[in-house]
N, C-alpha and C positions, 0 to 999 in steps of 0.2 A: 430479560434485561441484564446487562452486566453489572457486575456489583462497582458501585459507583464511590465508595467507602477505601479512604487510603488505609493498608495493610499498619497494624500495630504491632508490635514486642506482647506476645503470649494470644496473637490472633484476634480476628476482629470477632463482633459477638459473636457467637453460636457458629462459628467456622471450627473450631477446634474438635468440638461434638460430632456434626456435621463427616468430620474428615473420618473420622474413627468409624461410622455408618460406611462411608464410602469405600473405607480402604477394605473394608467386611464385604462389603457388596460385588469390590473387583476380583478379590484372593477368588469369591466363588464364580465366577466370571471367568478365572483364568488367566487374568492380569497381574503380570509379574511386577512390570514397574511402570513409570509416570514419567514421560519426560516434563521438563518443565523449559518452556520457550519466552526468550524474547528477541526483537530485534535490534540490531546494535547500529551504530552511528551508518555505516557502511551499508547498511541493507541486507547484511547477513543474518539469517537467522542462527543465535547459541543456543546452549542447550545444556543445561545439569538434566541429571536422571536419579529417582530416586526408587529402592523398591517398594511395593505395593503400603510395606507396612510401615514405612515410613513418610505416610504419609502424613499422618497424623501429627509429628515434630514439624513436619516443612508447613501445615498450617498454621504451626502454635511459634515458631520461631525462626522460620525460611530456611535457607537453600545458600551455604557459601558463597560468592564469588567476585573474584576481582573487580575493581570498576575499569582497569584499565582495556578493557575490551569496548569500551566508549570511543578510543582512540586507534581503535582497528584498524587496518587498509582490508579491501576484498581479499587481498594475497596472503593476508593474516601477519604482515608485518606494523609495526606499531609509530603513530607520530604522538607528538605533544602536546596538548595548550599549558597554561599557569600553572592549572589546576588538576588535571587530567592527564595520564599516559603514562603517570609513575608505576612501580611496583609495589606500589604503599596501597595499605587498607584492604577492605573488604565492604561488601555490602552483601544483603538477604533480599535474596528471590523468594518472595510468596505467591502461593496459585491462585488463581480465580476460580475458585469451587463453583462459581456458576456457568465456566466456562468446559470443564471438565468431561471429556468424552471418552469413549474408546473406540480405539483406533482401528476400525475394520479391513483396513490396509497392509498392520504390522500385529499381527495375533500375539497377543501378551503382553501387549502395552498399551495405558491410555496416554492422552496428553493436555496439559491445561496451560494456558498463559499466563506469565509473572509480572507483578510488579515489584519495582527495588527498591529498598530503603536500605538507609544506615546503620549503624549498628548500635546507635544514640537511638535510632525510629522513627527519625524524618525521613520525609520524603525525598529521595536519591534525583538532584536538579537534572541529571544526565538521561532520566527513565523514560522515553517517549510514549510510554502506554500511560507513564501517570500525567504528564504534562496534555496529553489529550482528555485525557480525564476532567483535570483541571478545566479546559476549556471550553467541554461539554457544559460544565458547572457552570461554568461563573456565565454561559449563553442564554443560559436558563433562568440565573436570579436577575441578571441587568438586562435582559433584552427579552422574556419570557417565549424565549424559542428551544425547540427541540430539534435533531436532525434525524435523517434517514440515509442511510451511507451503502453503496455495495462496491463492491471493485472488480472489475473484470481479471479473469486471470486469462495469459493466452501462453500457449509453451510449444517447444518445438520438439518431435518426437524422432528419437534416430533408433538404429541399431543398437544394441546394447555392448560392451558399455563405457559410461561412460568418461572421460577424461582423456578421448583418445580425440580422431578425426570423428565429424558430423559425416554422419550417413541417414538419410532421412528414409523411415521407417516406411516410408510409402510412396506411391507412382504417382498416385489420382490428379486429377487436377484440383485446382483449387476447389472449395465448398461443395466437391462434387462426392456423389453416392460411392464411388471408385475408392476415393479416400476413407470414406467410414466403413466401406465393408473391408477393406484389408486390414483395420485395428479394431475392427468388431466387437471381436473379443474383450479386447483390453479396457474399450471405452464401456461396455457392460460393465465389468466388472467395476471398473471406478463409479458409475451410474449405483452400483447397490452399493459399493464404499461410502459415499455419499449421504444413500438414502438411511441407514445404518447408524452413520455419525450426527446425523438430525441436520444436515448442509439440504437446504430447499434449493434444488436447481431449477433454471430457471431454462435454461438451453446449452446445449453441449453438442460443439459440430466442427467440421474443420472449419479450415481458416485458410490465410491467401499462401501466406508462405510455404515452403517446402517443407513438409513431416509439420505444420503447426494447426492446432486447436484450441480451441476456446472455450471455457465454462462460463455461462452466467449466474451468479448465484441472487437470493431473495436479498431485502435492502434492512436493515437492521440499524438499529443505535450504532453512531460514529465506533465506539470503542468494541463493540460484538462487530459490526464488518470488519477491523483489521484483524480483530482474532481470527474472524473465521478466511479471511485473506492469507494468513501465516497457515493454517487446518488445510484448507485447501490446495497448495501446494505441499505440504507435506504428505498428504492421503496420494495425490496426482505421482509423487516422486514415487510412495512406497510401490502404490499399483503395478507403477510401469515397471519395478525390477522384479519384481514376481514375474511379470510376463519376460524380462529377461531384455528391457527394452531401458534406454537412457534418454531422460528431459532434460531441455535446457529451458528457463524463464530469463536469459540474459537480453537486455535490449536487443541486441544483434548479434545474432548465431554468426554469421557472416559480414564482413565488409559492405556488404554491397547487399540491394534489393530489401524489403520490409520486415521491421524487426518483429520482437515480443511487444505487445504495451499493456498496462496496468489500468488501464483507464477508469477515473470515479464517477461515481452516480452519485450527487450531492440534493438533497431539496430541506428544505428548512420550514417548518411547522410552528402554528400557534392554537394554542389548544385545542391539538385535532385538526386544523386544518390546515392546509397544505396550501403555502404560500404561493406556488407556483403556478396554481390554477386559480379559474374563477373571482382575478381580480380585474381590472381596469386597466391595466397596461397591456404590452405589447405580448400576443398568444397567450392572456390571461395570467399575465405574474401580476401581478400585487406590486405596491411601489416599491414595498421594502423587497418583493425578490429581484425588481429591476437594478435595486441600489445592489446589492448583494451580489449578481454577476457583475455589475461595473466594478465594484472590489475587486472580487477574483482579476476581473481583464486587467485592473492600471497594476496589478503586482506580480504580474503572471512571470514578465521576468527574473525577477528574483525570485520567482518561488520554483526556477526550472532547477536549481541548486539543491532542494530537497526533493522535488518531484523526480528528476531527471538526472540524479546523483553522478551517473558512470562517465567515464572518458566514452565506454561503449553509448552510454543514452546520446550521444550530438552521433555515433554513423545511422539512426534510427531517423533523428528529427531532420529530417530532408524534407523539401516541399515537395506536395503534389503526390505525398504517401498516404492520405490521412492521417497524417501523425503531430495534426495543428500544430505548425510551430510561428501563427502570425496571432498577433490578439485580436482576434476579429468573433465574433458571434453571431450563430445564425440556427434560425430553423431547422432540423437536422442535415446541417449542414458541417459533412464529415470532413471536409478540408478544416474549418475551424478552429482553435485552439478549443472554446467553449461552445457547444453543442446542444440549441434548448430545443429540447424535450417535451411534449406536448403529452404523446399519447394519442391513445387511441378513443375517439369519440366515445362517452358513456364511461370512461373509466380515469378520464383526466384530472379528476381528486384526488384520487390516489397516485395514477401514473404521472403526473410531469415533476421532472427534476431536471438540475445541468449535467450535462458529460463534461469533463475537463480531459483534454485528450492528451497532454503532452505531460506523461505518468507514465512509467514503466516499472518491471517488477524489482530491479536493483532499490527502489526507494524503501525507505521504511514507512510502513502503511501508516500509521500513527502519527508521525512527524507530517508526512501530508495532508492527512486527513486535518491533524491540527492546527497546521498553518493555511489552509483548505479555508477552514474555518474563520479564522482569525480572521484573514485579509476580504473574505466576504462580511464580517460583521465592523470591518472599517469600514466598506461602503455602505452600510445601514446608517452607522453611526453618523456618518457626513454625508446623508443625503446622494450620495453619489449618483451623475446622472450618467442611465446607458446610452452608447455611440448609437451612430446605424446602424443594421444588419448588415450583415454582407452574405450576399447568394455568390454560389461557384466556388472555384480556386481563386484565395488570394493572391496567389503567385503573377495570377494578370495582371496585378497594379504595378504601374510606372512608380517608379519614388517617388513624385510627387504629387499623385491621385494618391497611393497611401497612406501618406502624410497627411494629405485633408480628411479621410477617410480614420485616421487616428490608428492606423493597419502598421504596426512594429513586427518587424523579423525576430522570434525569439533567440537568443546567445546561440551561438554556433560551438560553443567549449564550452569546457567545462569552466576554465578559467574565467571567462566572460562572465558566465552564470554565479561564480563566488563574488563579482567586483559588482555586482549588481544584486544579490544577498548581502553585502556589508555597506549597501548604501538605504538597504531599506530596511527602518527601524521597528514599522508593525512585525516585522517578523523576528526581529530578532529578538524585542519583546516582548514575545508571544512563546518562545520555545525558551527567554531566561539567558543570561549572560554564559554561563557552563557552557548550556546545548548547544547554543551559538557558535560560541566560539568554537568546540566540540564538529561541529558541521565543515565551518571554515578549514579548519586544519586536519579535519580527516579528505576536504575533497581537495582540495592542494597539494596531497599525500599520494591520492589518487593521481591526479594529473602527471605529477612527478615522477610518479613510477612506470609508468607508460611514454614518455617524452623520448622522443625519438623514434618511437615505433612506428612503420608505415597503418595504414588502416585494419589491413589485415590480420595484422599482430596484435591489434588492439582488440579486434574481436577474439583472437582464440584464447587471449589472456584472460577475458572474464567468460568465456563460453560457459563453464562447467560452474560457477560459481556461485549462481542464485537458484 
């Protein structure tokens, strides 16, 4: 379990001790230093590094650094809210000692997730790993539910390396044998990278796109799957440059044809059981997991703004990709925005959860996971009742079959997606006035910065970036 306890000024209990074990433990390991991660407004992941033997300080008193990196663009130029984008202040990164691995990817270093506080030792309103935090909590004392969260990662593999032209590493065709045997190698070695870092895979195989693959990993507490979300892509990047090879996890590698997607695995528990199975509704959800998707579907709009951050996430959300961009739900049914999940006969206690498809890897796993959340525990809260199913592609509906059918076109921009985040209040409530605002004027920063550019431009701008 992740440690669920916000980070204090001289460490939280028995983390100080703790670190001093550990940092003993890596020196003879062979571990020089520790990076220390989180993700920032933009979906990039930052990064202080400390060495080994300072570790011990960064758990007793954190890890320097700006907060204006709240206000990042993916290009690493900088916008503003109120409150946020100045060059004032400071705040302290602390690790999650229970997150803590080494890094079998990059020999001599491990790496652990941060949360950030102030330098008073509140908690930093901008930190989406604490704001999820928070949310796991408070699902658990007002509504006595638990989650199980995985995220799929999918990345596109070229020639090495990378920041140049996309040359895709391989011939095969899609999901086919051609493709795994010519990165053989590579994907071995990430399989023991993997197995090494304690990352439970679940399947690892190609995928539709050109040079693209996919891991699935095991399903964890909300705030352990974004960790292991950020883990997983960093072990995947190191892999590949050892083999001398360059990833992209950008929505779209390209203009045109099916991007990267991030897609969550969300189910929601009560004392051990698994709401989504073996209730009375429709393929065994239980009423509150029926409410729970209807949540998700009436907010999915607004939540394409955190899910679907990039000017690159709308060349991805095309219809008729499986890249759900209609709010519609159905039985595995991959056109869908939301995707329920049954399982397999005999094991559907455990196995049924939602897929949420219109996710990609530019998001900050945290911020979605969080508002993930959120906007499913509004439809508990209000009873929310679920539409129809819908079988097939939505894209066969006339306007006005979809309209009865309650079947919405998710936002085609980005811009659309922020004016539809600033009309809906569960969410903005849910991530706190800072973050909020923090979201708005980093993706209007985005948008802006790219205006003008034909399609094309727009992907190779963020090709190399996530």
């Amino acid at each position: 379990m992740t440690t669920l306890a916000d980070p204090v000024p001289g460490g939280r209990p028995g983390d100080v001790e703790r670190a001093a074990a550990l940092a003993g433990e890596l020196s003879g390991r062979g571990v020089h230093g520790v990076v220390l991660a989180y993700v920032d407004t933009a979906g990039v992941t930052r990064v202080k590094t400390v060495p080994t033997a300072r570790l011990t300080a960064a758990a007793a008193w954190g890890v320097g650094m700006s907060p204006v990196f709240d206000t990042f663009l993916a290009n690493d130029s900088i916008v503003s809210t109120d409150v946020l984008g100045s060059p004032d202040g400071d705040l302290r990164l602390y690790p999650d000692l229970d997150q803590l691995v080494v890094l079998a990817g990059q020999p001599g270093w491990a790496w652990a997730p941060v949360d950030r506080i102030t330098q008073e030792g509140a908690p930093h309103p901008g930190c989406g790993r604490t704001v999820l935090r928070r949310i796991v909590r408070e699902a658990a004392d007002h509504h006595g539910l638990t989650f199980r969260a995985g995220i799929e990662v999918e990345w596109s593999v070229s020639q090495g390396p990378s920041g140049g032209n996309f040359v895709p590493a391989t011939t095969g065709p899609a999901y086919s044998a051609t493709r795994q045997v010519e990165l053989s190698d590579y994907t071995a070695d990430l399989l023991a990278a993997f197995a090494a870092q304690g990352v439970e895979v679940e399947q690892l195989h190609p995928e539709y796109a050109a040079g693209q693959f996919e891991v699935s990993v095991g399903a964890l507490d909300p705030v352990a799957a974004a960790d292991r979300s950020v883990l997983v892509r960093q072990t995947v990047r190191a892999v590949a440059a050892r083999h001398h090879l360059a990833v992209s996890f950008a929505p779209a590698v390209f203009a045109q044809g099916v991007g990267n997607g991030g897609h969550i695995h969300l189910s929601a528990w009560r004392d051990g059981v698994n709401l989504h199975s073996g209730g009375a509704g429709r393929y065994g959800m239980t009423k509150e997991a029926e409410s729970f998707t209807a949540g998700v579907l009436a907010h999915l709009p607004a939540l394409t703004a955190v899910t679907a951050p990039s000017p690159a996430s709308y060349l991805r959300l095309r219809p008729s990709q499986w890249a759900g961009v209609f709010t519609a739900w159905g039985r595995e049914t991959r056109e869908a925005a939301v995707r329920v999940i049954t399982g397999m006969s005999g094991v559907r206690d455990q196995a049924a959860n939602l897929e949420v498809k219109p996710v990609d890897l530019a998001a900050n796993p945290y911020l979605a996971l969080a508002c993930l959340i959120a906007v499913g525990l509004d439809g508990v809260t209000s009873s929310a009742a679920l539409p129809e199913e819908i079988t097939g592609d939505p894209a066969r509906f006339g306007a006005e079959d979809a309209a009865a059918r309650g079947v919405r076109r998710l936002p085609t921009s980005l811009d659309e997606a922020v004016e539809k985040f600033r009309e809906d209040a569960t969410l903005r409530d849910a991530l706190g006035p800072v973050l909020a605002d923090a979201v708005i004027a980093v993706r209007l920063g985005e948008s802006a910065a790219v205006h003008g550019l034909d399609d094309e431009r727009v992907a190779a701008a963020y090709r190399w970036t996530y």
